[in-house]
C-alpha positions as CSV (number, residue, x, y, z in Angstrom):
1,X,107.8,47.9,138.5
2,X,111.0,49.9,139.8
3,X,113.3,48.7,142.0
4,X,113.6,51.2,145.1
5,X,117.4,51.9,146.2
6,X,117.2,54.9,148.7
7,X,119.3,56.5,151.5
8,X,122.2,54.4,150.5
9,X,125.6,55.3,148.8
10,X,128.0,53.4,146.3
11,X,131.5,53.7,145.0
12,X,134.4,52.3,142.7
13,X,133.2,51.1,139.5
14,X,130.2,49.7,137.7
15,X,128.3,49.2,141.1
16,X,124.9,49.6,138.9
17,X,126.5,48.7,136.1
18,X,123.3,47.5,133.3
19,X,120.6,47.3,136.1
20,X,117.1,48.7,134.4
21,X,114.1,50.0,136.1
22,X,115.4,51.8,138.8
23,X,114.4,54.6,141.3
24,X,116.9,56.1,143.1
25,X,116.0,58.5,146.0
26,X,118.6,59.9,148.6
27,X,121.5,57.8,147.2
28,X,124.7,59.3,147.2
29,X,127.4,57.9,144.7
30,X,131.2,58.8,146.2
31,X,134.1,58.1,143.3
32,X,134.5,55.4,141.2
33,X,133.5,55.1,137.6
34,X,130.6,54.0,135.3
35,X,128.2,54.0,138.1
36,X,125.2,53.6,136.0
37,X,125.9,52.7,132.6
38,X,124.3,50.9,130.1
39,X,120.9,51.6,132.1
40,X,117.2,51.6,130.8
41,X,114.4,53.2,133.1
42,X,116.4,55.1,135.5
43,X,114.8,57.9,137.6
44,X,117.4,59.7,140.1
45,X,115.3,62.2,143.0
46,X,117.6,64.1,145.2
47,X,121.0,62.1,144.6
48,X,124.7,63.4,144.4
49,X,127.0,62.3,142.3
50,X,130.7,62.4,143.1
51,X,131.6,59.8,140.7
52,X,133.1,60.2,136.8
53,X,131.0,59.7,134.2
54,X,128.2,58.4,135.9
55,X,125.3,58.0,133.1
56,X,126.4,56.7,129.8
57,X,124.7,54.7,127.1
58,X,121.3,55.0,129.0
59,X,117.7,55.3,127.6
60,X,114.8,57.0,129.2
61,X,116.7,58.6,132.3
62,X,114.7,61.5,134.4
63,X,117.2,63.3,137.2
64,X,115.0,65.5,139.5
65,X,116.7,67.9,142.1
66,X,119.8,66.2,142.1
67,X,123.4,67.6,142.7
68,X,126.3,66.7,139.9
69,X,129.7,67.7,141.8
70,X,132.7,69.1,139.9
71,X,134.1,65.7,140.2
72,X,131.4,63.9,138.4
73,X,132.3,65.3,135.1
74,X,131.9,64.2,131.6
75,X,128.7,62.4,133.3
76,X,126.0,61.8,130.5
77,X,127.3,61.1,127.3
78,X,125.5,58.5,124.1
79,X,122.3,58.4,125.7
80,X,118.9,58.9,124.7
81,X,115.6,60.4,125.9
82,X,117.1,62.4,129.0
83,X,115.4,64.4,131.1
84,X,116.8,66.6,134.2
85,X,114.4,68.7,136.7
86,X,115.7,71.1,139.5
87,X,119.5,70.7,139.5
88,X,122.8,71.9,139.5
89,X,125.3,70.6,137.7
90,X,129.1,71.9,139.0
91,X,130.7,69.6,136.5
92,X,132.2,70.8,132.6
93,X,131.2,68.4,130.2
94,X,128.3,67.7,130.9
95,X,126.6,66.1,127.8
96,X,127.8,64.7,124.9
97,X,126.0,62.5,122.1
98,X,122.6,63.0,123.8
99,X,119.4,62.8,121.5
100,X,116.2,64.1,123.3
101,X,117.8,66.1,125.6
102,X,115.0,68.0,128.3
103,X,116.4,70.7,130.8
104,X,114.6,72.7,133.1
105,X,115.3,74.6,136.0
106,X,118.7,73.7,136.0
107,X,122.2,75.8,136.9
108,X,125.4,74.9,135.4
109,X,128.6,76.9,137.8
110,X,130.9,75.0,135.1
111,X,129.1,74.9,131.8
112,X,132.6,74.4,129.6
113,X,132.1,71.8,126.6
114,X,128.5,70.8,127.6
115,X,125.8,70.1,125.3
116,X,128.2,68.6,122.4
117,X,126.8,66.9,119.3
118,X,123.5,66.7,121.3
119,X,120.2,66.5,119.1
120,X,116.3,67.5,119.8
121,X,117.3,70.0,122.5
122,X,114.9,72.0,125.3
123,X,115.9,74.4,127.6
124,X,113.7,76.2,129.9
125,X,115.0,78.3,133.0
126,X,118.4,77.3,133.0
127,X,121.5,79.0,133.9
128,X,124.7,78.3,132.5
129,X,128.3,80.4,133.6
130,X,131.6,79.0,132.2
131,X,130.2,77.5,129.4
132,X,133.0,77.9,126.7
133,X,131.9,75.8,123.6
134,X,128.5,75.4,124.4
135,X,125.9,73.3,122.4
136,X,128.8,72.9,119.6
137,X,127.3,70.9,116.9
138,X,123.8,71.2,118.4
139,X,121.0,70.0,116.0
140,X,117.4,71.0,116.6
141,X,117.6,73.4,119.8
142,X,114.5,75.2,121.1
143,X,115.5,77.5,124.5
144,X,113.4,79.5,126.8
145,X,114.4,82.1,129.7
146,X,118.2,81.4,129.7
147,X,121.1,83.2,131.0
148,X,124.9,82.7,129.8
149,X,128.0,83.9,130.7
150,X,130.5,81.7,128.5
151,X,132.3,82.3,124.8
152,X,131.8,80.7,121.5
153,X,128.7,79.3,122.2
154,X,126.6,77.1,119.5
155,X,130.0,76.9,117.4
156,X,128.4,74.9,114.0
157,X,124.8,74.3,115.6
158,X,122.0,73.8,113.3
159,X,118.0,74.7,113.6
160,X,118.1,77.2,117.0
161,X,115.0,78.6,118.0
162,X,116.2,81.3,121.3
163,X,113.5,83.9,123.7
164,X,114.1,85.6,126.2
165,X,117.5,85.1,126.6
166,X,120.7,86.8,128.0
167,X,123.7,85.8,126.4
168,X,127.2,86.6,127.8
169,X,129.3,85.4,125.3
170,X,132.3,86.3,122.7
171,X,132.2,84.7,119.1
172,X,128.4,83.5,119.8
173,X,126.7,81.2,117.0
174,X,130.0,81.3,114.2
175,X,128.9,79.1,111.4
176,X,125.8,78.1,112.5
177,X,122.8,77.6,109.9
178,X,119.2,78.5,110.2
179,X,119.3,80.2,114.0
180,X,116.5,82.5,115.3
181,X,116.9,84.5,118.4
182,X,113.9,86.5,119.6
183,X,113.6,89.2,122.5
184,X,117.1,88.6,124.1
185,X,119.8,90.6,124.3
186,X,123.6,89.4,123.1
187,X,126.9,90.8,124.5
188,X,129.9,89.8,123.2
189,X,132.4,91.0,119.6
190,X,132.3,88.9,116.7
191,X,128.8,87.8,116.9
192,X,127.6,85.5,114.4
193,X,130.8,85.0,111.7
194,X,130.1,83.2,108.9
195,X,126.9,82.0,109.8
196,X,124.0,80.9,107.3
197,X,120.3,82.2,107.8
198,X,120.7,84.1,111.4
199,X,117.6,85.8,112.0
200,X,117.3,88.2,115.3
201,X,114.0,89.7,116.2
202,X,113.9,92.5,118.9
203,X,117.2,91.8,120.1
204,X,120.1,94.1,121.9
205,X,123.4,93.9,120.5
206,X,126.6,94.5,122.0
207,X,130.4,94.5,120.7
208,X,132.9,95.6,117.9
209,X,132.8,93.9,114.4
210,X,129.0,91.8,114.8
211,X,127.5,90.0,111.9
212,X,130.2,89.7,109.5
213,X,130.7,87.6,106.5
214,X,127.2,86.2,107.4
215,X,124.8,84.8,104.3
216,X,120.7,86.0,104.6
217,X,121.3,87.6,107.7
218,X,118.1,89.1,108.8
219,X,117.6,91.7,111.9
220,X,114.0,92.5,113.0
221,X,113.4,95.8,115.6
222,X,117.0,95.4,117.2
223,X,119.4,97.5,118.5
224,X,123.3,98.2,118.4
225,X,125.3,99.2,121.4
226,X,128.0,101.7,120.6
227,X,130.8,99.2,120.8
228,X,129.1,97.5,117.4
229,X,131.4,99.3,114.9
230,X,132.6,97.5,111.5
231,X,129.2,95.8,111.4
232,X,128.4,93.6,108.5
233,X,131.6,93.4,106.5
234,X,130.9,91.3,103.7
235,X,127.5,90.1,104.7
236,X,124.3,89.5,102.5
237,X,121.7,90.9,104.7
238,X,118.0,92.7,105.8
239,X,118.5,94.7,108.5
240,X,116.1,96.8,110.8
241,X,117.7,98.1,113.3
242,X,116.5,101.2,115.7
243,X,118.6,103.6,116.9
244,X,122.4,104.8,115.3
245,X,124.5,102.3,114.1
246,X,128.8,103.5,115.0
247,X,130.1,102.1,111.9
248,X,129.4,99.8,108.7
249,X,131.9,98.4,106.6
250,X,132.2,96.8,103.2
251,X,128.6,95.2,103.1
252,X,128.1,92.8,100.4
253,X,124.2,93.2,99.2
254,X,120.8,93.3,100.4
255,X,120.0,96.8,102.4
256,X,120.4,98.2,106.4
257,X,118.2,100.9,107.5
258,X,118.9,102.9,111.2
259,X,117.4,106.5,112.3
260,X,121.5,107.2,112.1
261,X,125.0,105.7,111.1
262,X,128.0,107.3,112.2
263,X,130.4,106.4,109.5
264,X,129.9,103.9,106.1
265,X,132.8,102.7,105.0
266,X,133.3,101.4,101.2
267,X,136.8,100.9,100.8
268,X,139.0,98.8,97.9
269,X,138.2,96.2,99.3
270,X,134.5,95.9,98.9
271,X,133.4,93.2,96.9
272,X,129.8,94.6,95.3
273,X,130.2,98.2,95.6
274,X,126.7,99.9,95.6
275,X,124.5,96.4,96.0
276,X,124.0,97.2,99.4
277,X,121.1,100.1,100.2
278,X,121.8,102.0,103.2
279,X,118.8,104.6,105.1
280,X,118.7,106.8,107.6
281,X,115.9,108.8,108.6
282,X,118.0,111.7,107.0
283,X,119.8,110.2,104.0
């Protein structure tokens, strides 16, 4: 049984401080510190949170239409089993150290930094602007119907599985291993450096220099913006793409096929001249 706390507010530090099996309903938390660490069994319906770092070291939390102000930041960190339902978060920082992480319906104005070393990730119909460095280090991630403005996104993650997604973002997924991004479209130069198994099925592509020094890069039914020039320098890769293709340079093997490439460029500096099979529908 849950102990009901409603239309009430709290401040300064640790005012909930290790209190399990809680429902909390209209509460408003003004600042102070800590306000509910070290909780088990803590469910949160239409509270704001003014307070720093309110959720920490807390199993089995569920936060439903709640409000996270720009001062609560940094507010859920080395917790487990969390799950958030019809909110906006205002804060940067949001997560950190999270395993079993559930998201949906939820807007981030202030994404930066969120979503760090967080494991067993889902995302469905959440919007995320400012969000600089998001999901770094981000172990199994499975997203749905998500929209980002914010640059050098899943930095490192591991085991991504993206649809229908809009991605806003400069130097998106650099050394991440074993992503797949389906039916979205990706804006943004220097997509996907140095990554390890990238695979993007029916995707739109946009910016100079994409998909270089990438290892088993495979591209299913996408296309390439005309700001994608120098694609795939030194890059093992399959590529599909429709439509022209402004520029390839220096490929390392595997083959790229378009109905048109403006220029191919093999210079000195290619390191497996001729491994690479390029097609047109001409050539």
């Amino acid at each position: 049984m849950k102990q009901v706390i409603s239309n009430q507010f709290f401040e300064g530090e640790r005012p909930l401080f290790a209190t399990n099996d809680l429902y909390l309903e209209n509460v408003k938390f003004y600042p102070g510190e800590s306000a509910i660490k070290e909780c088990n069994n803590v469910e949160a319906h239409q509270c704001e949170f003014m307070c720093k770092y309110p959720f920490w070291h807390n199993d089995n939390t569920l936060i439903d239409n709640c409000l996270f102000t720009v001062y609560s930041r940094a507010a859920i960190w080395y917790s487990r089993n969390i799950r958030m339902t019809n909110s906006r978060v205002e804060a940067p920082k949001m997560f950190r150290e999270v395993d079993e992480l559930f998201l949906e319906h939820v807007t981030f104005s202030t994404a930066g930094e969120t979503m760090w070393n967080c494991r067993n990730i889902r995302l469905l119909h959440v919007e995320a602007r400012g969000g600089d460095y998001i999901f770094m280090n981000g172990v199994n991630i499975e997203i749905e119907d998500f929209r980002l403005q914010g640059n050098y996104s899943f930095q490192d993650a591991k085991n991504v599985v993206i649809r229908n997604a809009v991605l806003d973002s400069k130097d998106a997924f650099w050394k991440t291993e074993n992503v797949t991004v389906y039916d979205s479209e990706i804006n943004g130069e220097y997509l996907g450096w140095h990554s390890k198994n990238l695979k993007l099925v029916n995707c739109k592509i946009s910016g100079t220099q994409p998909l270089c020094y990438c290892t088993n890069l495979i591209m299913e039914n996408c296309t390439m913006a005309d700001d994608c020039d120098l694609c795939f320098e030194y890059s093992t890769l399959q590529a599909s793409v429709n439509g022209h293709i402004v520029s390839i340079k220096n490929p390392n093997t595997g083959s790229i096929t378009a109905d048109s490439i403006g220029e191919i460029i093999v210079d000195k500096n290619c390191r497996n001249p001729g491994t690479c099979r390029i097609v047109t529908d001409n050539h």
